[in-house]
Backbone as JSON Lines, residues from 0, in Angstrom:
{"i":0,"aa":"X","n":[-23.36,19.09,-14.52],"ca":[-22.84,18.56,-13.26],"c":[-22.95,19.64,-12.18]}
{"i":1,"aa":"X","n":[-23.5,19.57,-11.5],"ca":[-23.88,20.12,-9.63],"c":[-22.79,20.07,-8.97]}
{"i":2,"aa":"X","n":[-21.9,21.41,-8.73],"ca":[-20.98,20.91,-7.71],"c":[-21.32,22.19,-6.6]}
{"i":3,"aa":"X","n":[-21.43,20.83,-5.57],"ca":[-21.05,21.39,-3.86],"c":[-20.29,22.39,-3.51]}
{"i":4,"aa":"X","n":[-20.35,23.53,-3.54],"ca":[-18.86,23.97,-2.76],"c":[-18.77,24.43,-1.36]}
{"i":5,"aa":"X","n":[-19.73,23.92,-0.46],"ca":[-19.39,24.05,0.52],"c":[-19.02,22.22,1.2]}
{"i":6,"aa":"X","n":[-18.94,21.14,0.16],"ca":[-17.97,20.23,0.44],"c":[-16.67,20.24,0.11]}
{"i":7,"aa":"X","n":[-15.46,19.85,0.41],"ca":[-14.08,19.56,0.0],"c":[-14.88,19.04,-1.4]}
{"i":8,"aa":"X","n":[-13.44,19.49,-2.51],"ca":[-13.63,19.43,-3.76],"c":[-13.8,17.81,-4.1]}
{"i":9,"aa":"X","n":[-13.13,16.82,-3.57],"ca":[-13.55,15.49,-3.87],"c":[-15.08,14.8,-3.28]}
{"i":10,"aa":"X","n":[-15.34,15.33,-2.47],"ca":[-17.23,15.14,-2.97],"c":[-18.54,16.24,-3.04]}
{"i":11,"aa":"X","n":[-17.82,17.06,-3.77],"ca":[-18.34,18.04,-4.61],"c":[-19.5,17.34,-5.57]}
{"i":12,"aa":"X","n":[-19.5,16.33,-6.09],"ca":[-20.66,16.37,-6.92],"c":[-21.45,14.83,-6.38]}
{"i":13,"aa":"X","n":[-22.28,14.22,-7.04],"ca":[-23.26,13.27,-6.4],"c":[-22.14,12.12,-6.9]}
{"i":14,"aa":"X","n":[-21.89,12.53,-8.29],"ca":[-21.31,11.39,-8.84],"c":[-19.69,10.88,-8.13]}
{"i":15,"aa":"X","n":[-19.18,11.89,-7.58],"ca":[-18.1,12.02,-6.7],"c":[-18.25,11.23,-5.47]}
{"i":16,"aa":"X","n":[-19.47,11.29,-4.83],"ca":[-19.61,10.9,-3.71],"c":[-19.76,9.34,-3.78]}
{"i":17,"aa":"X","n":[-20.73,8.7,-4.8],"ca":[-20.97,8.0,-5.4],"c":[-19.43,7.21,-5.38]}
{"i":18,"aa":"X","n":[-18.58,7.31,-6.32],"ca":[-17.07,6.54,-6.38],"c":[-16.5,6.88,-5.2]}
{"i":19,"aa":"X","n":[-16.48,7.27,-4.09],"ca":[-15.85,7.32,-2.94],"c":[-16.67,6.16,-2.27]}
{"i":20,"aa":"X","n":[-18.41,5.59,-2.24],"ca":[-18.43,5.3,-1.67],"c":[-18.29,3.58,-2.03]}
{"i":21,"aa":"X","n":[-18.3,3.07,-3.78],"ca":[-17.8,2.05,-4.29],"c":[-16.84,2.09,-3.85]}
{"i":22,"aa":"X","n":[-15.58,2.87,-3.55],"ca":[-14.4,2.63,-3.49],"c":[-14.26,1.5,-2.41]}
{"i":23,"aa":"X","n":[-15.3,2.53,-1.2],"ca":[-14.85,1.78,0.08],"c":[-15.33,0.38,-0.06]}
{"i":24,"aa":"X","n":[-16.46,0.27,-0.61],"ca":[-16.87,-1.36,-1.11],"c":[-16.14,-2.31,-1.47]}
{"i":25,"aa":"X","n":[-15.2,-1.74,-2.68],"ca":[-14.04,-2.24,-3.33],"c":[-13.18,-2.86,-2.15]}
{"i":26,"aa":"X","n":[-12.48,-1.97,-1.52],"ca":[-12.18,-1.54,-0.02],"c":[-12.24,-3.24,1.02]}
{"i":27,"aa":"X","n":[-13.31,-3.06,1.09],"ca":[-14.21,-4.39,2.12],"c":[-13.95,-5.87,1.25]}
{"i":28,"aa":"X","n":[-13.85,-5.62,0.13],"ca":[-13.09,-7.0,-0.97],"c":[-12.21,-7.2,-0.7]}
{"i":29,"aa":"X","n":[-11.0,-6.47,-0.68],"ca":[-9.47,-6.48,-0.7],"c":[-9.54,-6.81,0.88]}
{"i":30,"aa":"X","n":[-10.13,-6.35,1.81],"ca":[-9.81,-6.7,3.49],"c":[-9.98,-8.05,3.78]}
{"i":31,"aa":"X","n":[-11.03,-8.75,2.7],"ca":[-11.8,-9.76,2.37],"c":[-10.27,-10.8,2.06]}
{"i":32,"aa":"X","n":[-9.57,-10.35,0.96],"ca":[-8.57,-10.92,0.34],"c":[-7.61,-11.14,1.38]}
{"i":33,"aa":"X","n":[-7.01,-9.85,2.04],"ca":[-6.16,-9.64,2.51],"c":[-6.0,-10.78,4.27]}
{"i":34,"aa":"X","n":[-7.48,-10.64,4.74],"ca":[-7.67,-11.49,5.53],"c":[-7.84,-12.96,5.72]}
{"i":35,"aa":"X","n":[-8.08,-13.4,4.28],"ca":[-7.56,-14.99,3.59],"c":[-6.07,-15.52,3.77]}
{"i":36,"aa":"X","n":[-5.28,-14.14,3.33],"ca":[-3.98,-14.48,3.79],"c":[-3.17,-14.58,4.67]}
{"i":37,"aa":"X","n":[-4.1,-14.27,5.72],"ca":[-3.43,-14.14,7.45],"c":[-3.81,-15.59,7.35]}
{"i":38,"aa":"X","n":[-4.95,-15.44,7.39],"ca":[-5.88,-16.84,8.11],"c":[-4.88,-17.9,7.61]}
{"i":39,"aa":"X","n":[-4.04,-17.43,6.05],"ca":[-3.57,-19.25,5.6],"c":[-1.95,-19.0,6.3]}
{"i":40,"aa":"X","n":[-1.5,-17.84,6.4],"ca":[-0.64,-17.37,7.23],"c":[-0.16,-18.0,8.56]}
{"i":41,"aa":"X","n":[-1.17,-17.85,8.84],"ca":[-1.58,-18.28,10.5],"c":[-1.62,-19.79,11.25]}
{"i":42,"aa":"X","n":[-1.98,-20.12,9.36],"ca":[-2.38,-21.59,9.63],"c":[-1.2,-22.39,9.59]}
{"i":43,"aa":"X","n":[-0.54,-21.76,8.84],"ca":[0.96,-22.44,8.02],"c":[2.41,-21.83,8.7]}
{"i":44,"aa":"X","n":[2.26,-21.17,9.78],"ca":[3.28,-20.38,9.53],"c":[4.4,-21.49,10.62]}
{"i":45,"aa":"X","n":[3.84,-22.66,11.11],"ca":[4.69,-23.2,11.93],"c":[5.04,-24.74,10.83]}
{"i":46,"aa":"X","n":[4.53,-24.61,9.92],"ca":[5.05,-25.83,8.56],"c":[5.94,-25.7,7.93]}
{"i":47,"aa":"X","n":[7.45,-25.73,8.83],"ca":[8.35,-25.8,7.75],"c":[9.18,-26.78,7.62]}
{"i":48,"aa":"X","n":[8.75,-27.59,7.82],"ca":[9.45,-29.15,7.03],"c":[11.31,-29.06,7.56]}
{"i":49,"aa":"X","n":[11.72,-29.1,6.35],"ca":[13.18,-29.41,6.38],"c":[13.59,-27.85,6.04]}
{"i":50,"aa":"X","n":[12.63,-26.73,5.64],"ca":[13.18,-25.14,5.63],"c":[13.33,-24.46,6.93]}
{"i":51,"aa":"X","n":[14.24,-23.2,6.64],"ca":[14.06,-22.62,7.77],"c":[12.64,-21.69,8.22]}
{"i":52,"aa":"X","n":[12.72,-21.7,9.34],"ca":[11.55,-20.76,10.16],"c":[11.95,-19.11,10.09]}
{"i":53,"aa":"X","n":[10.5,-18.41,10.63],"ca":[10.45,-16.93,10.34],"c":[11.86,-16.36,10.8]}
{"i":54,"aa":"X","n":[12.25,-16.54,12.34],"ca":[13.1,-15.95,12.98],"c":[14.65,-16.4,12.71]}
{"i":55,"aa":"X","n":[14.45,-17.37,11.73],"ca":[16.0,-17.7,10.98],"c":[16.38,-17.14,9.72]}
{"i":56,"aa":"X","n":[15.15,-16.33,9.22],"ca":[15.43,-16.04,7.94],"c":[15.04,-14.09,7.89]}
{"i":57,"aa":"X","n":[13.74,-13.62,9.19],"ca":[14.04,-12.16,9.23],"c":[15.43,-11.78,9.74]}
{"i":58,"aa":"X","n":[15.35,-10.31,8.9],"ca":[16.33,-9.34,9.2],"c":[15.81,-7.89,9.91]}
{"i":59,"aa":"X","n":[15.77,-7.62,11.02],"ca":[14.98,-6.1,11.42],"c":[15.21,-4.99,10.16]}
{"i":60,"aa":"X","n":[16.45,-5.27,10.09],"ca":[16.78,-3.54,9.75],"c":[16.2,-3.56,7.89]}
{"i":61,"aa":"X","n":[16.02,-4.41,7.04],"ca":[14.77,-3.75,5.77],"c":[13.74,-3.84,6.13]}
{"i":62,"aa":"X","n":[12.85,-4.6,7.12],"ca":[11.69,-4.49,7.87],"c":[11.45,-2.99,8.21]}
{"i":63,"aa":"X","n":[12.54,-2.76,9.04],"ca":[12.04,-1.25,9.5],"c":[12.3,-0.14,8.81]}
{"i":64,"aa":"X","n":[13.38,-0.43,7.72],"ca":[13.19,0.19,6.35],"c":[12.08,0.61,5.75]}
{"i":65,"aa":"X","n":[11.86,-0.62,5.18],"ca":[10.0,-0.83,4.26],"c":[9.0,-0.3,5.65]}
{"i":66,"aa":"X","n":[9.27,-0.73,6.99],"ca":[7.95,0.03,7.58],"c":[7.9,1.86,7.7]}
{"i":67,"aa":"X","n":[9.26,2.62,8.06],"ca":[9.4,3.66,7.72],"c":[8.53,4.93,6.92]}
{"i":68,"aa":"X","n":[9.56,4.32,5.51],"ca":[9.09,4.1,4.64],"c":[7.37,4.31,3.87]}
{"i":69,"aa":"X","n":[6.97,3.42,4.49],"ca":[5.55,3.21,4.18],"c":[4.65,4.24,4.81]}
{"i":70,"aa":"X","n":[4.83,4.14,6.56],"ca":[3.98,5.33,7.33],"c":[4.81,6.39,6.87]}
{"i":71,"aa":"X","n":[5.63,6.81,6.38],"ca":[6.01,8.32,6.2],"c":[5.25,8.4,4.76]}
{"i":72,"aa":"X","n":[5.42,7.51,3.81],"ca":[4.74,7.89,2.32],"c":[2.76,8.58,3.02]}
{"i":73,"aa":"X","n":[2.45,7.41,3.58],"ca":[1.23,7.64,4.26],"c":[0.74,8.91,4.87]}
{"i":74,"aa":"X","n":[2.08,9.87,5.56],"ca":[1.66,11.1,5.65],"c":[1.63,12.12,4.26]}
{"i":75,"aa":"X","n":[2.65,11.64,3.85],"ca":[2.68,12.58,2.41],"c":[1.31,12.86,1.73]}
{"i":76,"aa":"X","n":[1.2,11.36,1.75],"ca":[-0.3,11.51,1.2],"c":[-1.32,12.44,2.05]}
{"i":77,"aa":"X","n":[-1.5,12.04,2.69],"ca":[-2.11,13.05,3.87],"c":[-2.02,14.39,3.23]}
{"i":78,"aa":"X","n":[-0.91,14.94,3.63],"ca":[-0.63,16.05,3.28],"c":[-1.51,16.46,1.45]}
{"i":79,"aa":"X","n":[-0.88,15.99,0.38],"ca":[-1.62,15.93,-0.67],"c":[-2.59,16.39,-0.47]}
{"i":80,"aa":"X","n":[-3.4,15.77,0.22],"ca":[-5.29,15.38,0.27],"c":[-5.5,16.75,0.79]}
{"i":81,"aa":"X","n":[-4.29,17.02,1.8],"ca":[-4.39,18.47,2.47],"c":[-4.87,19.5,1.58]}
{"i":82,"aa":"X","n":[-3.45,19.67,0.71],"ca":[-3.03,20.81,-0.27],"c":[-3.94,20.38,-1.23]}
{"i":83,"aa":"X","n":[-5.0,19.49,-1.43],"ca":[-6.67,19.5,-2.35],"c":[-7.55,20.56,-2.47]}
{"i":84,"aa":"X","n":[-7.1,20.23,-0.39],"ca":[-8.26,20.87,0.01],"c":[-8.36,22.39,-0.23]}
{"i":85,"aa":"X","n":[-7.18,22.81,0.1],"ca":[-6.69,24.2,-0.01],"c":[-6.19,24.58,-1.4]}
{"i":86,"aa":"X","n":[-6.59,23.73,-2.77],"ca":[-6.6,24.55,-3.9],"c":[-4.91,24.73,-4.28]}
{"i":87,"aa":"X","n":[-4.22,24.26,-3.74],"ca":[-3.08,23.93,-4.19],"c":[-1.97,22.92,-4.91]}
{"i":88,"aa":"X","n":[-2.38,23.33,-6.54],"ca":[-2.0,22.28,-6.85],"c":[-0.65,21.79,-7.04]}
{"i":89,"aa":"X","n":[0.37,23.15,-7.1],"ca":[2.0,22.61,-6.78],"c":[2.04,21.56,-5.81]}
{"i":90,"aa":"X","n":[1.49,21.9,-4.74],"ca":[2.01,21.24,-3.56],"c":[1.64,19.77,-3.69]}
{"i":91,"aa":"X","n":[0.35,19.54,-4.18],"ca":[-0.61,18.15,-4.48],"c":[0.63,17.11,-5.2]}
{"i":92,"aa":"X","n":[1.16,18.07,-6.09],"ca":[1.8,17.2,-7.25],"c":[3.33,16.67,-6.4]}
{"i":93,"aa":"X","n":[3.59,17.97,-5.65],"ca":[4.82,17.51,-4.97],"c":[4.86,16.28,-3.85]}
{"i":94,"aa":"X","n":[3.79,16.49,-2.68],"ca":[3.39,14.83,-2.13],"c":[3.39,14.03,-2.47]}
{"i":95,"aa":"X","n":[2.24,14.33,-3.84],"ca":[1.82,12.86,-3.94],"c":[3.4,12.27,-5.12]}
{"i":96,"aa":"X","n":[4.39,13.07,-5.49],"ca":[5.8,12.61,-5.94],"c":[6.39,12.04,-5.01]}
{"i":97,"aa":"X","n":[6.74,12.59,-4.23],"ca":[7.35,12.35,-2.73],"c":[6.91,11.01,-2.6]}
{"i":98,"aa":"X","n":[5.51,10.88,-1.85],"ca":[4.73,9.68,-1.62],"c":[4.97,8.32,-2.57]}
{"i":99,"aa":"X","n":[5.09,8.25,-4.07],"ca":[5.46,7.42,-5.16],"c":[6.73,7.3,-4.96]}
{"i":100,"aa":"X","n":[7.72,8.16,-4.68],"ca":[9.03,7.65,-4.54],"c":[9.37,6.96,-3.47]}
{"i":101,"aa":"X","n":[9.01,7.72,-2.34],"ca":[8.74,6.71,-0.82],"c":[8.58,4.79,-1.33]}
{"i":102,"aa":"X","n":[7.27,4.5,-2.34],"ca":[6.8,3.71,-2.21],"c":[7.86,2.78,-3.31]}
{"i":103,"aa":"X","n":[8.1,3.49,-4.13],"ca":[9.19,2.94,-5.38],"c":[10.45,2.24,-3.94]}
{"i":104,"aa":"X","n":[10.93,3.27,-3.04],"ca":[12.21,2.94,-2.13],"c":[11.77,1.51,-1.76]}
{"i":105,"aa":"X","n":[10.48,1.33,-1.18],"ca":[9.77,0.15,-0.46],"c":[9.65,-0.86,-1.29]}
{"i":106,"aa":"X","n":[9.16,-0.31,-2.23],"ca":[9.74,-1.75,-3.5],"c":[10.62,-2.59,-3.65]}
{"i":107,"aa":"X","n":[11.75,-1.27,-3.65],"ca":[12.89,-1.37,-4.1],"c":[13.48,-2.74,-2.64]}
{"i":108,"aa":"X","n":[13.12,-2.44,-1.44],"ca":[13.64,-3.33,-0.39],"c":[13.01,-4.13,-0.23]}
{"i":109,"aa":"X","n":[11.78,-4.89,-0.67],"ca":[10.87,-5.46,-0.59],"c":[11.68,-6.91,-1.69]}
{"i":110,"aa":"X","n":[12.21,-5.93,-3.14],"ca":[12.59,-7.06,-3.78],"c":[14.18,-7.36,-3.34]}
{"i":111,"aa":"X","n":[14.77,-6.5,-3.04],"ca":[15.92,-7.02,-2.19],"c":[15.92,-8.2,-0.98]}
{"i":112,"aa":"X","n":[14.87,-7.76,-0.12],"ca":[14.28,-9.09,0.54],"c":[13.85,-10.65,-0.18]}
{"i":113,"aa":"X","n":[13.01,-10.19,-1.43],"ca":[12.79,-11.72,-1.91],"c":[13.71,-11.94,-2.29]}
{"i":114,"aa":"X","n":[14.85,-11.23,-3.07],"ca":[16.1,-11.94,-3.27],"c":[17.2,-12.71,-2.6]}
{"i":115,"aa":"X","n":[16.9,-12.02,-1.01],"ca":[17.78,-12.57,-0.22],"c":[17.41,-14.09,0.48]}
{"i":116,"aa":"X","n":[15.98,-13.96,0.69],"ca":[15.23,-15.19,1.09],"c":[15.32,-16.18,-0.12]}
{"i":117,"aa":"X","n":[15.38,-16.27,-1.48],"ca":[15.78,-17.04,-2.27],"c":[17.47,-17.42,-2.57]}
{"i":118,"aa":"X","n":[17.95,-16.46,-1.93],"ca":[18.95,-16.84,-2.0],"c":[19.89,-18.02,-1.13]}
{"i":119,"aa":"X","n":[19.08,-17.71,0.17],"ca":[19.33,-18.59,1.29],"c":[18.38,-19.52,1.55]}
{"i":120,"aa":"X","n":[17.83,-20.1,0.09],"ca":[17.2,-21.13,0.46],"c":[15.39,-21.19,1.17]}
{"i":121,"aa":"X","n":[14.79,-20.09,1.01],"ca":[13.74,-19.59,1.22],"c":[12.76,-19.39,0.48]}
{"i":122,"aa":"X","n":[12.55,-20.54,-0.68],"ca":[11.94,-19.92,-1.88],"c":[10.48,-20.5,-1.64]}
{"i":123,"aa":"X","n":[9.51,-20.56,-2.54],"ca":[8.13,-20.78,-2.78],"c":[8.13,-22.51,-2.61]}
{"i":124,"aa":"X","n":[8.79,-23.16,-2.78],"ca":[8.71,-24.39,-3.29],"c":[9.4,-24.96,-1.98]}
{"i":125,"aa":"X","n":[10.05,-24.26,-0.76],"ca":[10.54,-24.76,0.24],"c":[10.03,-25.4,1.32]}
{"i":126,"aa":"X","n":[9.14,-24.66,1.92],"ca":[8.18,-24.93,2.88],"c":[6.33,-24.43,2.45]}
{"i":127,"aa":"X","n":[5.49,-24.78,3.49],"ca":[3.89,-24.17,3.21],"c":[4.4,-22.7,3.69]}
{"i":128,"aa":"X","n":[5.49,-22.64,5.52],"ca":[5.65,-21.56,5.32],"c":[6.1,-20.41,4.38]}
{"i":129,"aa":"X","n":[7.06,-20.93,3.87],"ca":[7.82,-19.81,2.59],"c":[6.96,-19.73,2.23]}
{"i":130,"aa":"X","n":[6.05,-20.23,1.48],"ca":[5.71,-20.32,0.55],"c":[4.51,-19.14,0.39]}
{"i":131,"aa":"X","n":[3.67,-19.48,2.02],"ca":[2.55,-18.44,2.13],"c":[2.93,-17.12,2.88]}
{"i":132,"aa":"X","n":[4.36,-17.13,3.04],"ca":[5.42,-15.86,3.67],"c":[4.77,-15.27,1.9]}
{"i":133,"aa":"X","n":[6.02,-15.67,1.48],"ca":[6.51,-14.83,-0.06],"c":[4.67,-14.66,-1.14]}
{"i":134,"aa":"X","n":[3.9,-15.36,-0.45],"ca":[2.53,-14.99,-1.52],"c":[1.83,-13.93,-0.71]}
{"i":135,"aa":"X","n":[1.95,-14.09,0.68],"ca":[1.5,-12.84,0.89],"c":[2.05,-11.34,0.82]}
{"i":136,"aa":"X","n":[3.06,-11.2,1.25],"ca":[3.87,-10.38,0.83],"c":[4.0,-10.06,-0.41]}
{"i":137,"aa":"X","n":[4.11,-10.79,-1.14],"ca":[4.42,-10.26,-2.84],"c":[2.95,-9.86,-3.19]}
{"i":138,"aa":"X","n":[1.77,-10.59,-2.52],"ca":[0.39,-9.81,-3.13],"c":[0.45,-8.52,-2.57]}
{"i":139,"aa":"X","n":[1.16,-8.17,-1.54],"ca":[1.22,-6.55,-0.94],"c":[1.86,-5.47,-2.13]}
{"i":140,"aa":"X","n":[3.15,-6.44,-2.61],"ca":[4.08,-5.63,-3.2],"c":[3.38,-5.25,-4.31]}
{"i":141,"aa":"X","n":[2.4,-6.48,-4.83],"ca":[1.89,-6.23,-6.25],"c":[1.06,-4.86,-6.19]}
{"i":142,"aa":"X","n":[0.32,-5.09,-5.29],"ca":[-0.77,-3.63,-5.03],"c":[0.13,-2.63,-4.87]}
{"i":143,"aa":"X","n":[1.39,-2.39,-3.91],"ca":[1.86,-1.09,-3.97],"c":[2.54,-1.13,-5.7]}
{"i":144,"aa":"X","n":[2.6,-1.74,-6.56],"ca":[2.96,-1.75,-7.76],"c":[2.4,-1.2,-8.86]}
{"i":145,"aa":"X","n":[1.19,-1.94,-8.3],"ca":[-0.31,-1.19,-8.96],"c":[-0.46,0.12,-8.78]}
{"i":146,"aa":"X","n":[0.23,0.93,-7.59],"ca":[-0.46,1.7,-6.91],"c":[0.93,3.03,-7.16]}
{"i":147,"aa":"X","n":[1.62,2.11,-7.76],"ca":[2.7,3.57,-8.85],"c":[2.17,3.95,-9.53]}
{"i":148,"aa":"X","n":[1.75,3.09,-10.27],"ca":[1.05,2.98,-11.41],"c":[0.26,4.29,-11.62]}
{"i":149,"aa":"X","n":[-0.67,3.88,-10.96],"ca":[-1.84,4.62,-10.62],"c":[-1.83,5.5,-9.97]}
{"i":150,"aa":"X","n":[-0.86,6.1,-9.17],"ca":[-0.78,7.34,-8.67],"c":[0.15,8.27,-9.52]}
{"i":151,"aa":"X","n":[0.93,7.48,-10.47],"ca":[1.43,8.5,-11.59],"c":[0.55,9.08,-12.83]}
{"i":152,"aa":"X","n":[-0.38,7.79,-13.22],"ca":[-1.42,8.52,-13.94],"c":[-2.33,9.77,-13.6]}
{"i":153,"aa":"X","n":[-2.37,9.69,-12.33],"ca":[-3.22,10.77,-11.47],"c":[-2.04,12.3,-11.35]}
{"i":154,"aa":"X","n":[-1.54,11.91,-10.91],"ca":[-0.25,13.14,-11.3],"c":[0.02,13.96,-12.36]}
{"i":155,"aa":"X","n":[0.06,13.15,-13.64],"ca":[-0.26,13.42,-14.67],"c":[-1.15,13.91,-14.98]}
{"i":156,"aa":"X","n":[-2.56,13.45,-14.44],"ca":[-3.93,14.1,-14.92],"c":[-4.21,15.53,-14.38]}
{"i":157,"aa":"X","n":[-3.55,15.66,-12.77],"ca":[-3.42,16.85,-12.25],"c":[-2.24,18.26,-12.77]}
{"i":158,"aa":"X","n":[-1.75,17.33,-13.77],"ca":[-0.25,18.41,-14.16],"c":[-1.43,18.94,-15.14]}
{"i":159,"aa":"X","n":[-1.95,17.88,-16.21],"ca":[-2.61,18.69,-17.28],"c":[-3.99,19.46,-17.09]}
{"i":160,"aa":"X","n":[-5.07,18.91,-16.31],"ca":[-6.31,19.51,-15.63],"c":[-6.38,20.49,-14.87]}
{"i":161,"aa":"X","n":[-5.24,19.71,-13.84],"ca":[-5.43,20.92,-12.61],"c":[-6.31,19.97,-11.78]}
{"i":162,"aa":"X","n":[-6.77,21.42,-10.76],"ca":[-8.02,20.58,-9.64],"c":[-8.6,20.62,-9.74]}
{"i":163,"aa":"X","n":[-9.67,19.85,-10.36],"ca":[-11.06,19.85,-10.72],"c":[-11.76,18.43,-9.76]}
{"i":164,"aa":"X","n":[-13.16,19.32,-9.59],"ca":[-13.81,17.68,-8.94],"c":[-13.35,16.55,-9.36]}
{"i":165,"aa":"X","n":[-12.78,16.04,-10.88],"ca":[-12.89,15.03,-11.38],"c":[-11.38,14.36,-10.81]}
{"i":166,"aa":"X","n":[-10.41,15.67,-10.98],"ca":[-8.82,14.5,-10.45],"c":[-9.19,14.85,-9.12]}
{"i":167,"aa":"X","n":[-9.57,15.78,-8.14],"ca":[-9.35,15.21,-6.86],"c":[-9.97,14.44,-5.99]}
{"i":168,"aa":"X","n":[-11.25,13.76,-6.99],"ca":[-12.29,12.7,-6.17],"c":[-10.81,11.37,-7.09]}
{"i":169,"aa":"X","n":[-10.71,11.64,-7.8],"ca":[-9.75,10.14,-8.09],"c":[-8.33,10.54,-7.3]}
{"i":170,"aa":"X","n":[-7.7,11.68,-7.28],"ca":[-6.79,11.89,-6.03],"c":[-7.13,11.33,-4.53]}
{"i":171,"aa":"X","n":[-8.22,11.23,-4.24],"ca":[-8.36,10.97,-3.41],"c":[-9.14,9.28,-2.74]}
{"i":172,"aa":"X","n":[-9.61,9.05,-3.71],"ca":[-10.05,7.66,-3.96],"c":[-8.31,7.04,-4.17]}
{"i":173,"aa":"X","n":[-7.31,7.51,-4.44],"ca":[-6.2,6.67,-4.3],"c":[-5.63,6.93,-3.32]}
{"i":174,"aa":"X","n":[-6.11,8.16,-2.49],"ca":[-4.98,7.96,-1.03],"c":[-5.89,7.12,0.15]}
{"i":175,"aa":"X","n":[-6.96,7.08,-0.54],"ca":[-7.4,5.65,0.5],"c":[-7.03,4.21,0.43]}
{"i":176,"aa":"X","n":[-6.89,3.93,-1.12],"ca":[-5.71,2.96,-1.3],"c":[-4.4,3.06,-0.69]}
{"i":177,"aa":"X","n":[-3.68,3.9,-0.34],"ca":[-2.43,3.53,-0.32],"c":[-2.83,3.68,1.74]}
{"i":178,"aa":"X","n":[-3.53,4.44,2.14],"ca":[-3.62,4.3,3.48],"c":[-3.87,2.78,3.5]}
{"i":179,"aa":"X","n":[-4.73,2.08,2.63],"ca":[-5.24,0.76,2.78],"c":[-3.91,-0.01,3.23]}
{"i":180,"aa":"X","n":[-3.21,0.04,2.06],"ca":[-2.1,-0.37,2.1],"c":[-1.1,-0.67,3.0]}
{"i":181,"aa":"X","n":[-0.55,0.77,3.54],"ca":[-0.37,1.08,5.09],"c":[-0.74,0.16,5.66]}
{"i":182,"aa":"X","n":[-2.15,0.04,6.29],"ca":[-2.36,-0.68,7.54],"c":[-2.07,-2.05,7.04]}
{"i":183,"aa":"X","n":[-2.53,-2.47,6.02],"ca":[-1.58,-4.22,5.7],"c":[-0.59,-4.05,5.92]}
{"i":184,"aa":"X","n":[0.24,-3.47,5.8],"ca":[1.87,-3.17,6.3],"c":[2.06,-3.48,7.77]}
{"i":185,"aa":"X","n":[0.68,-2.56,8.12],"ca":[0.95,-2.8,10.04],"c":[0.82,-3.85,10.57]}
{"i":186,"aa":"X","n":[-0.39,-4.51,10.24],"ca":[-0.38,-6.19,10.13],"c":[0.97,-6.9,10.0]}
{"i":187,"aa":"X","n":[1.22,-7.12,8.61],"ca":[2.43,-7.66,8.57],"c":[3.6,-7.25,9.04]}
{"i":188,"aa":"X","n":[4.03,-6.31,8.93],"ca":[5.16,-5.88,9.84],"c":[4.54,-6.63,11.71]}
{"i":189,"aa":"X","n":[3.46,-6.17,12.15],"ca":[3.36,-6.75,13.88],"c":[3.31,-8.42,13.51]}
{"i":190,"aa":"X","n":[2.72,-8.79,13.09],"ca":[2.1,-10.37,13.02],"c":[2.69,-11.39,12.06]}
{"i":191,"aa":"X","n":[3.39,-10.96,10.83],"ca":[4.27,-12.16,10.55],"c":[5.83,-11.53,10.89]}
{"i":192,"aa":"X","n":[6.45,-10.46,11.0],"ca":[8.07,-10.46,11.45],"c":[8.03,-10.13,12.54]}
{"i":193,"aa":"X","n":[7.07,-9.09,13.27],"ca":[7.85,-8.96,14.93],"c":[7.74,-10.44,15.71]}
{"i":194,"aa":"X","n":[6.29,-11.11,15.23],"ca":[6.04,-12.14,16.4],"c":[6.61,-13.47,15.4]}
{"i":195,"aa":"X","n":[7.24,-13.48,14.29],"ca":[7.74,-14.03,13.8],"c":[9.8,-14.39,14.58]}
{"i":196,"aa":"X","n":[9.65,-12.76,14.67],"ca":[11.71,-12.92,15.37],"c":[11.7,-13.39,16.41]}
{"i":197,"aa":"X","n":[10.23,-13.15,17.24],"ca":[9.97,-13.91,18.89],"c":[10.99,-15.15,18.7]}
């Protein structure tokens, strides 16, 4: 294996560069996905029968919780990708902890939210709106779910390896996921609850 070193250690080798640039492919699928769900979003979001509507059932303050939250995990990561670059792997391990717990908190209010919207009568089976509220959203939650997951395995791989081309091209192929992530956040946070409380 050929490694670069006058690139940052995550595309240090061909094969490195290579999965960064599937990733983003991968990437253009999920925007693919993600943009199915506005569109049915968009389409549905004024169908609610005999349920209540967006601005009867948001609450600002776990909204701006979970959005918080999310752009601050988003710098952490940042940072991480930083302390890659600079061969530091305490610090890598400490972000990208930080960053997973951030995202665990967002979870954590995310399912407090579906609980509360089912509780008051907001469930899947209520309206097209609920219905394509709580599927899009919960496909968000699922990915940041996925995306514990998977950023603890990587943690792990960096406690036992260290920094090698190999964990910080996959270190870093996951903080483009979770930036991904992020900006669906920004979406939904502007376009189904702010113009939703309108």
């Amino acid at each position: 294996m050929k490694v670069d070193h006058a690139l940052p250690l995550e595309y240090s080798t061909h094969q490195n560069q290579l999965n960064i640039l599937g990733f983003w492919i991968f990437l253009g699928a999920e925007i693919m996905l993600f943009a199915t769900l506005f569109a049915s979003y968009f389409t549905l979001v004024d169908r609610v029968g005999s349920g209540p509507s967006g601005a009867e059932i948001f609450e600002i303050t776990p909204v701006l919780i979970e959005t918080i939250v999310l752009l601050t995990s988003s710098f952490t990561i940042g940072l991480g990708v930083h302390a890659i670059r600079l061969g530091y792997k305490k610090a890598v391990m400490a972000f990208f902890g930080i960053t997973l717990l951030l995202g665990l908190v967002f979870l954590g209010v995310e399912i407090y939210e579906f609980i509360h919207y089912v509780h008051i009568g907001a469930g899947i089976q209520t309206s097209a709106f609920t219905a394509i509220l709580l599927t899009t959203l919960g496909t968000h939650g699922a990915h940041v779910t996925f995306g514990l997951f998977w950023g603890l395995f990587i943690l792990l791989q960096v406690k036992k390896r260290g920094l090698t081309p190999e964990t910080a091209n996959k270190s870093f192929i996951f903080s483009l996921y979770w930036h991904f992530l992020d900006v669906v956040w920004i979406f939904i946070f502007s376009f189904v609850y702010l113009k939703g409380m309108m």
